[in-house]
C-alpha positions in Angstrom: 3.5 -4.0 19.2 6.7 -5.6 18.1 6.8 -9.0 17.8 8.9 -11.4 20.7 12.1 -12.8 18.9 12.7 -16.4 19.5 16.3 -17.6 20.6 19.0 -16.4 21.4 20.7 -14.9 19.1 17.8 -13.4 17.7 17.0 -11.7 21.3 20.3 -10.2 21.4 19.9 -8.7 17.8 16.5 -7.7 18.6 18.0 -5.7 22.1 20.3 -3.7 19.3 17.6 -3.1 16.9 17.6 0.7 15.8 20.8 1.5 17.7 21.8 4.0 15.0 18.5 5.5 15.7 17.5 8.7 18.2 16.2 7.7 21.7 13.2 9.7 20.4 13.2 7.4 17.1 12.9 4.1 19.7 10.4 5.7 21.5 7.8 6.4 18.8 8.6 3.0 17.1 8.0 1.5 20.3 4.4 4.0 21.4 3.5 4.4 17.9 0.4 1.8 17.7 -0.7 4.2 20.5 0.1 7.5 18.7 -1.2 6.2 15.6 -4.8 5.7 17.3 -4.6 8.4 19.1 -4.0 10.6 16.5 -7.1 9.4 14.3 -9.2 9.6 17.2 -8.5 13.3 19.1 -6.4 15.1 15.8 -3.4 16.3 18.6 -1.2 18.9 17.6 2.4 18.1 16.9 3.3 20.0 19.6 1.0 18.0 22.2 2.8 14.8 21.3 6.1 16.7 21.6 4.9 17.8 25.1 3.8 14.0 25.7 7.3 12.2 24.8 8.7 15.4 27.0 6.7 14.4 29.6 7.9 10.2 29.1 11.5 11.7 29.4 12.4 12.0 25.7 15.2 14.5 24.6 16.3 15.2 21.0 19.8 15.2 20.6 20.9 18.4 22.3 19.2 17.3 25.6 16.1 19.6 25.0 12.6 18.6 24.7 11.6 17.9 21.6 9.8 20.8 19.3 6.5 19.9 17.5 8.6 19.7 13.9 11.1 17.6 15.3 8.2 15.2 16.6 6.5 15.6 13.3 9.4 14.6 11.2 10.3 11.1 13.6 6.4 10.5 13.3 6.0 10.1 9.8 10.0 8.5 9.7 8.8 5.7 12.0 5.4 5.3 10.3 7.1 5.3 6.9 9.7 2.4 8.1 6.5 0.4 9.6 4.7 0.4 6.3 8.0 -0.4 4.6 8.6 -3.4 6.8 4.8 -4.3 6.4 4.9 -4.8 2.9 8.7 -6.2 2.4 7.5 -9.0 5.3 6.6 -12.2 3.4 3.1 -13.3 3.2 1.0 -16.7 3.3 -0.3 -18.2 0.0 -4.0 -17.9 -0.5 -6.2 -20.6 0.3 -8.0 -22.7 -2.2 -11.9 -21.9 -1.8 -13.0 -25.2 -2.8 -12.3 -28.2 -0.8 -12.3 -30.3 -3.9 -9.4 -29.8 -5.9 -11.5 -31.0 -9.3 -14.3 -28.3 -8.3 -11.2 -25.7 -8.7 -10.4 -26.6 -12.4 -12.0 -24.0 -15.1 -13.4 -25.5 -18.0 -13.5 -23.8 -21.1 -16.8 -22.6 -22.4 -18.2 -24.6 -24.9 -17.4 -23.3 -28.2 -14.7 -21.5 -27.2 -12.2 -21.0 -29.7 -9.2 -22.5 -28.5 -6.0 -19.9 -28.2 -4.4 -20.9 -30.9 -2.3 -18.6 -33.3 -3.7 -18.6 -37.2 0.0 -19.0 -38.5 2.4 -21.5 -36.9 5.7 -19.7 -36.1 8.5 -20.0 -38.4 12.0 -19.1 -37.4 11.9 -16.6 -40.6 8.4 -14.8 -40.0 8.5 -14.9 -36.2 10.2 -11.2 -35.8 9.6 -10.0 -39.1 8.5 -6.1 -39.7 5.3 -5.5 -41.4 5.7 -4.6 -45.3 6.1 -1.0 -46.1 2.6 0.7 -45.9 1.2 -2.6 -44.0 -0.6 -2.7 -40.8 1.5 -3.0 -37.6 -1.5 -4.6 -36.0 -1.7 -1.7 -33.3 -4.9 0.1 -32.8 -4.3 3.5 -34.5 -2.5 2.3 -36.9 -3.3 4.0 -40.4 0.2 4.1 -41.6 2.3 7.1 -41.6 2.3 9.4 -44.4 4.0 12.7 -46.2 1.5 15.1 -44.9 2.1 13.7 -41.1 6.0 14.6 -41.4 5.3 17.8 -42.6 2.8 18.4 -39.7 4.0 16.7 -37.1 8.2 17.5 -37.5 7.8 21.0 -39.8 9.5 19.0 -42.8 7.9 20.5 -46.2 6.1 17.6 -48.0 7.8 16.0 -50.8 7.2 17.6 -54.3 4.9 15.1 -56.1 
């Protein structure tokens, strides 16, 4: 269920929450933990929860009971907004597993080579292209050539 807002300010934004929403809308936000198990247990029909809000005293917005598509369509609204506020509340940092905070550290493997690069960076070589013809460093890289324009773009190949 929803949680109890604390203070009094919060209470009173709490009492107006969903006011641009259908009494139907409230209803199911406010039943749907209920629904939602029901609804994995027995499979209902759309139109038995329909008949069910019907019976609680739910109108849609013309004052008529509500039809099974109309039920269907606030169901999966309200349980779409409940898994949006699920994942956009925010959650606790993990706890350490060890209770000693050396035990924690990773040491490297012995003999591990240290991630270091081969080259030290140089402001001139840092974003510099490969020479024409050179590798790019990328797997599948076997260098572009005539015959690949001509097959992949339909460009005749150069006259050697």
């Amino acid at each position: 269920m929803a949680r109890q807002p604390k203070g009094e300010l919060a209470r009173k934004l709490a009492a107006r929450a969903y006011e641009g929403r259908s009494a139907l809308y409230r209803w199911t936000r406010q039943h749907f933990v209920e629904l939602h198990s029901a609804r994995a247990a027995y499979k209902p029909t759309w139109q038995a929860i329909a008949d069910l809000a019907a019976e609680a005293g739910q109108m849609d917005r013309v004052n008529k009971p509500p039809s099974a598509a109309a039920m269907r369509k606030i169901y999966l609204r309200v349980e779409a907004d409940i898994e949006a506020d699920r994942l956009a509340a925010p959650r606790p940092l993990p706890r350490a597993r060890s209770a000693s905070p050396r035990a924690a550290v990773v040491a490297p493997a012995a003999g591990a080579r240290p991630n270091v690069p081969t080259e030290p960076a140089t402001p001139e070589r840092q974003n510099a292209r490969p020479e024409p013809g050179g590798r790019t460093g990328f797997r599948h890289d076997g260098g572009a050539t005539e015959d690949d324009k001509a097959r992949l773009f339909g460009i005749p190949p150069a006259k050697r």
